[in-house]
C-alpha positions as CSV (number, residue, x, y, z in Angstrom):
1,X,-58.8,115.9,8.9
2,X,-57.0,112.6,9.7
3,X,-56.3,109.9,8.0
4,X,-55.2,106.2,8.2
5,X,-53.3,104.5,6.0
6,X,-51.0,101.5,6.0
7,X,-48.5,103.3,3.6
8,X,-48.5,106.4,5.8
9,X,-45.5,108.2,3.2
10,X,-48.5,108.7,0.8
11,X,-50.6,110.6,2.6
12,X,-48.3,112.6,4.2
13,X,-46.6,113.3,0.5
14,X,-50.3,114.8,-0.3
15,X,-50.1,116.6,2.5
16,X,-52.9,115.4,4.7
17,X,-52.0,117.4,8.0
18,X,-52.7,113.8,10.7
19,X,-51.7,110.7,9.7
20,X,-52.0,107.5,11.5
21,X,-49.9,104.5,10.5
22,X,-52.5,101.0,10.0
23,X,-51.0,97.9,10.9
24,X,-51.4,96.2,7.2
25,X,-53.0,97.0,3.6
26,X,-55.4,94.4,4.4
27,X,-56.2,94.7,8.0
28,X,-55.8,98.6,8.6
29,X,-56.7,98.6,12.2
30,X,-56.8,95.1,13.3
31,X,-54.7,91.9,13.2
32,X,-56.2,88.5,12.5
33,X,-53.5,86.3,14.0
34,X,-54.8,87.7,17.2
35,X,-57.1,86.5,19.8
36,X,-60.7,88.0,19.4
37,X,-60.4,90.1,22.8
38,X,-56.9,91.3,22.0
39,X,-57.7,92.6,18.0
40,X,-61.0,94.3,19.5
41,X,-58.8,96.4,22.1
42,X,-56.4,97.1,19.4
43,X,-59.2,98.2,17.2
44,X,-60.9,100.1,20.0
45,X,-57.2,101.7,21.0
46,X,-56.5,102.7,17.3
47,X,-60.0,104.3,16.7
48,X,-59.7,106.2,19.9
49,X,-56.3,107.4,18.6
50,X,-57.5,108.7,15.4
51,X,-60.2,110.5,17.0
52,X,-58.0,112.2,19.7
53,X,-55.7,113.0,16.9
54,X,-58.5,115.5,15.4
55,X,-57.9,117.4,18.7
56,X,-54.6,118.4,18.1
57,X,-53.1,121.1,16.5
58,X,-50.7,120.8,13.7
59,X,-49.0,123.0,11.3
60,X,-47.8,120.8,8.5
61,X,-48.3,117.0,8.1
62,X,-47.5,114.8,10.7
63,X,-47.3,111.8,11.3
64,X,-48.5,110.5,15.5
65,X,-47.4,107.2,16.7
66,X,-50.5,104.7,17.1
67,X,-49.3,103.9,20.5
């Protein structure tokens, strides 16, 4: 399982065992105040993230940069 959140110290307090940081409550994976092109790639490179997170093993919560 992985999970997303913008408040990341909440899911990892449940213990949810990936957690990827969002950039904002309101925009999880995207930014607004960004050009079109440049919030899809961020969008595209966050998604891609989470789903190479589920590859990874992990013994207790953690928390993986979204770099």
């Amino acid at each position: 399982m992985a999970y997303c959140s913008a408040i990341p110290s909440i899911p990892i307090s449940m213990g949810v065992p990936r957690v990827l940081p969002g950039i904002a409550v309101t925009h999880l994976l995207g930014n607004p105040a960004l050009p079109p092109a440049d919030e899809r790639e961020l969008r595209e490179r966050l998604t891609a993230r989470a789903l190479a997170m589920l590859t990874e093993q992990v013994a207790k919560p953690t928390l993986f940069p979204s770099a």
